[in-house]
C-alpha positions, 0 to 999 in steps of 0.5 A: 238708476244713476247717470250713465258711466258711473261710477267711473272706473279709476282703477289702483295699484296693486289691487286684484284684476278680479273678485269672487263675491261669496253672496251669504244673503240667502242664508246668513242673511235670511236665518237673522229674520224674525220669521221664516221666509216661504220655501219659494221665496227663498228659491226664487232670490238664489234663482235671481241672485244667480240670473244678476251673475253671482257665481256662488251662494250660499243656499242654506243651513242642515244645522237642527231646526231647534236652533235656527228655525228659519232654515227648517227647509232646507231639505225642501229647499235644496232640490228647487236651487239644485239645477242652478248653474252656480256653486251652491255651498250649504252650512253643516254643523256635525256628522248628521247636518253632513248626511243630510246634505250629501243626501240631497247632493251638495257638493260644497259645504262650510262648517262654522268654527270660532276664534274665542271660547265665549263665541263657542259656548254660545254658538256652539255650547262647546268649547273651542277644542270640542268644537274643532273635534266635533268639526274634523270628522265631517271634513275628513268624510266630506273631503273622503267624497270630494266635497268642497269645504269652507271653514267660517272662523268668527269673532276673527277682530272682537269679541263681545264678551272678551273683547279684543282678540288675539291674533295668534288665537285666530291663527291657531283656530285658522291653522286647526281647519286648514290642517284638517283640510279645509279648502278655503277660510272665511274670517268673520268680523262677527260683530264689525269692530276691525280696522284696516291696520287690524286686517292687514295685521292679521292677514300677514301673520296667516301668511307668517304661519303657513296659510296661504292668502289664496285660501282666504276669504273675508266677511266684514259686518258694517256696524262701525261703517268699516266694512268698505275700508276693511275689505279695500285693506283685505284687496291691498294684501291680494284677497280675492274673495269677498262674503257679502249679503245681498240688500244688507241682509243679516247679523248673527243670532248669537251676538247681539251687538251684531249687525248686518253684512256688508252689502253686496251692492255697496261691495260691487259699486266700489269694485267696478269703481276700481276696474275690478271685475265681479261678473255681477249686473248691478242693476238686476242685483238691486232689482233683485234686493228691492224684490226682496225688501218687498218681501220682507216689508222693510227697508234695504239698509244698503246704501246703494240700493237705496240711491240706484232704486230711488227709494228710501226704502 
């Protein structure tokens, strides 16, 4: 590890006393690998996800295994991470991915909606509108049994077809899935292209609009280096939950200018350099990345996980 005592905490102005770290890497960041990962490999890295104190994560996807072969499991999976004392909340794409899910007891579910046209045609071979029709029945029922539900909004700052995206695009697709019900909302920088002026534009015509900043979440992607920077802006207008990927893990298969998620690692380390707290150790976290990277046969791109481990990876 490093020398004792860092990083120091200094702590802001006007930050949150506390952050909830959305920990994606089991699925966002596992569904991007070239080939699958075994079933127990991926139960034993939500089990030490858990164990290094993160308190949700997200264990996998019911969406059809045609169109994202590496989450074929998740039937086979959910019953060996059900009895981790953490939220576990599950990606479902329709009516059958919610059945599915309720199936096997998932209490909380997320449903992936997106800013452009483009991004929902290739994502989810419909238009934007068919997409949120095909989306408010499943909250409506899963709301009806007293699940929890997250609304993921990609292609939130840019879109790799469109290019720059409107804000009032973004918060009418945000506005759609608070209406039906949606818990909380997670805005995707799918392809890592916002800014912190950008985020704190956006952030503030949400709240013009009537969603609130206590329902929202953000998911930075790191391709321009920008992800910190962004998520520190997100802090400064109270956003208090953050999507990271343990290790680094993840891009999204759709868009292929993609590239990974923000660390979780690189997140905590400036969290707790900030007074922040996160409730995440990080040394088991970077153990638990490094068990991971072995696993997988290449490097962590984390930064973090590369200085605290003394590998270059």
């Amino acid at each position: 590890m490093t020398a004792e005592g860092l990083p120091m905490t200094v702590p802001a102005q006007d930050l949150p006393a506390r952050v909830r770290i959305h920990e994606v890497g089991a699925r966002d960041g596992l569904q991007n690998e070239k080939s699958a990962v075994p079933t127990e490999v991926k139960a034993e890295f939500i089990r030490r996800l858990a164990d290094a104190g993160l308190t949700t994560i997200e264990a996998t996807s019911f969406v059809h295994p045609k169109w994202v072969p590496q989450l074929a499991d998740a039937e086979d999976l959910f019953p060996r991470v059900a009895d981790v004392p953490v939220a576990l909340p599950v990606l479902v794409p329709n009516q059958r991915g919610l059945d599915r899910a309720l199936t096997l007891g998932a209490r909380r579910i997320a449903v992936f909606a997106s800013a452009t046209e483009s991004f929902a045609r290739a994502n989810l071979n419909r238009t934007l509108d068919e997409s949120l029709g095909v989306f408010e029945p499943v909250v409506r029922r899963a709301k009806d049994e007293g699940v929890h539900v997250r609304g993921y909004v990609s292609m939130c700052f840019g879109d790799p077809w469109e290019g720059a995206v409107p804000l009032h695009q973004v918060v009418r697709v945000c506005r759609a899935l608070r209406d039906m019900g949606c818990d909380e909302l997670s805005l995707g920088d799918t392809i890592g292209v916002a800014t912190p002026g950008h985020v704190l534009e956006l952030l503030a015509l949400l709240n013009e609009e009537g969603v609130p900043t206590n329902v929202l979440g953000v998911h930075f992607h790191d391709t321009y280096g920008q992800a910190l920077a962004n998520t520190y802006a997100a802090l400064e207008h109270g956003v208090t939950t953050v999507d990271a990927s343990a290790g680094g893990l993840g891009g999204c298969p759709y868009a292929k200018s993609a590239t990974g998620n923000l660390a979780t690692e690189d997140l905590v380390w400036m969290l707790h350099g900030l007074g922040i707290d996160t409730g995440v150790d990080l040394g088991r976290l970077v153990a638990t990345s490094v068990w991971m990277a072995d696993h997988l046969g290449r490097p962590s791109p984390s930064r973090t996980v590369r200085a605290l481990s003394h590998k270059d990876q």
